[in-house]
C-alpha positions, 0 to 999 in steps of 0.5 A: 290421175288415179282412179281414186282421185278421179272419184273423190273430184266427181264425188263433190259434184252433186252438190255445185250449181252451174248455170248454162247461158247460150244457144238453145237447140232441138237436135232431131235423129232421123234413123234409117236403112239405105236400100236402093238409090232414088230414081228422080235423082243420083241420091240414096233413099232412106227408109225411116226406121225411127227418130229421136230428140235431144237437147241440142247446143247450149241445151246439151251442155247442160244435159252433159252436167245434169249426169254429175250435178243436182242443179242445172240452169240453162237461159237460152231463146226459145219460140213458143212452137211445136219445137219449143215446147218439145225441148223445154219437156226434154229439159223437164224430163231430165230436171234442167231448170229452164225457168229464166228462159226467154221466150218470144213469139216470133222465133222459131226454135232452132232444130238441126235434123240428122238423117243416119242410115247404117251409122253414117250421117246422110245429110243434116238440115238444119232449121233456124233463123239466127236472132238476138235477145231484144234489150229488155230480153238482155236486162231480164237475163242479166237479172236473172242471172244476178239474182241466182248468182251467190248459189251458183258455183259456175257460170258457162258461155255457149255460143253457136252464134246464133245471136243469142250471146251478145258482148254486153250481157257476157261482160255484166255477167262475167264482171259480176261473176268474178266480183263474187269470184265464179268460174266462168267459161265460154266456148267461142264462135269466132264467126261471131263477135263476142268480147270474151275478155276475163272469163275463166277459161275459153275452150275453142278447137283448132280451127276456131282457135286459128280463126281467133289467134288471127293466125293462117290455117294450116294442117295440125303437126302428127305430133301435137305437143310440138305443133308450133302455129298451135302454141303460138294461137293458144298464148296468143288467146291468153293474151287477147281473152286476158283469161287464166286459162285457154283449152283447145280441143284437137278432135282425134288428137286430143286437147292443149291446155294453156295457162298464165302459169305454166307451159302448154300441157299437152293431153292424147286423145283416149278415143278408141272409136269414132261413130259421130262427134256431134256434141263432143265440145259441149261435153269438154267445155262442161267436164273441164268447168265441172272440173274447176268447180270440184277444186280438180287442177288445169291439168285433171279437169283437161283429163275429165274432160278428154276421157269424156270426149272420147266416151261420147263419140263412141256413141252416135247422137248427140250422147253424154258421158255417166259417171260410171263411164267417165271411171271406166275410160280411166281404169281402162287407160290405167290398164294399157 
């Protein structure tokens, strides 16, 4: 795909709607320098020199499409604590509307804290009590979601399993979408049991793609476009999921798009460095649906969504990709 048909797809971008529905996360960065090894145990120790928050989980997916589009919506569970508050101000701050939230009392938000020390990751710890929406929670989100539905363009899953996502909200939301024919993506956590049966597109990566296909593990092909076990899960999950289209994203290897119509399209990683892939299946699965929803191909929307990938984990933290960036990962490629 050229460049100027790159920007005439990002150019109807502003003005889609996209909700995000998921596992909602406070991502905190603690940055510092090692500069001795601790005396009480054989373990580095790191002097804090700064710390930063994000938007985490389904929150980041949200803040990866906030950079092209003008509206989006992320429903999600929060706690009423100190975390809570803080993510739902980062979402303000970035004009994500979180109005249809749930809230509850008695959950702790969840917050994943990255300790880095000279551009690598110490250790991360991690926070959380994994815990589902009650049934009232499960009717308020369905009613919410119904009621924005004719304005929204796309609708996306994104399941941490956390406990969040549970089979009967996605399938109301899912069938209620396709009546009105939305898109409709999900990315799974085949750790957690969810029905994913007749969204638009699921967006699993190797080894969740496995795990689902119920296919042994084993080591990826160095040439993925003839990686046979990978083929077989991709058709496999067309087939369980009965969705139009099945992407796996291969980490350095890039991604393989998988559609009813068609073969297997594989596409090469355009990384050129790798600092964190933190959040790099949220930025795919939310370029790949924006994609979709500015009438891009399978194919072109695979190709945002790859070019995007490889921007953010050049970067370290959880970090989204900006037009400018996504043109220039395109023009730099054209000139290789």
């Amino acid at each position: 795909m050229n460049v100027t048909r790159l920007q005439r797809i990002l150019d109807r971008a502003s003005s889609k709607r996209i909700t995000v529905i998921g596992d909602l996360m406070l991502d905190e960065f603690v940055w510092g320098k090692v500069g001795r090894i601790s005396p009480e145990a054989p373990v580095p120790v790191v002097e804090v020199t700064s710390e930063s928050f994000y938007p985490g989980g389904a929150a980041n997916v949200a803040r990866n499409l906030r950079e092209f589009v003008d509206h989006v919506a992320v429903i999600g569970l929060l706690g009423k604590d100190r975390s809570g508050q803080q993510l739902r101000e980062l979402l303000a701050e970035q004009k994500i509307d979180v109005s249809d939230a749930v809230e509850n009392e008695t959950f702790r938000t969840i917050v994943k804290t990255r300790i880095i020390a000279r551009h690598q990751q110490v250790v991360r710890v991690d926070r959380e009590q994994p815990a589902g929406p009650s049934a009232a929670q499960m009717k308020q989100v369905v009613a919410a979601v119904r009621k924005s539905l004719s304005r929204t363009d796309a609708i996306i899953f994104e399941d941490y399993g956390k406990g969040f996502l549970m089979t009967e909200v996605v399938s109301q939301i899912a069938r209620d979408a396709r009546e009105k024919g939305k898109l409709v993506a999900a990315d799974p956590n085949p750790r957690h049991s969810v029905d994913w049966r007749g969204v638009t597109v699921v967006t699993p990566n190797r080894a969740e793609a496995f795990l689902a296909a119920g296919i042994p593990w084993r080591d990826p092909d160095e040439a993925p476009a003839q990686d046979v076990e990978l083929k077989r899960a991709g058709e496999a999950l067309l087939k369980k999921w009965e969705t139009k289209y099945v992407l796996i994203t291969l980490g350095e290897h890039g991604m393989m798009l998988f559609q009813q119509e068609g073969p297997p399209h594989y596409i090469p990683t355009k990384a050129r460095q790798v600092f964190d892939v933190s959040g790099a299946g949220d930025t795919a699965i939310a370029l790949f649906t924006l994609g979709l929803a500015c009438e891009a191909t399978p194919v072109e929307a695979a190709e945002i969504a790859n070019h995007g990938s490889a921007v953010v984990v050049s970067k370290l933290g959880t970090a989204t990709v900006t037009r400018d960036e996504l043109i220039a990962s395109f023009k730099n490629d054209a000139k290789r």
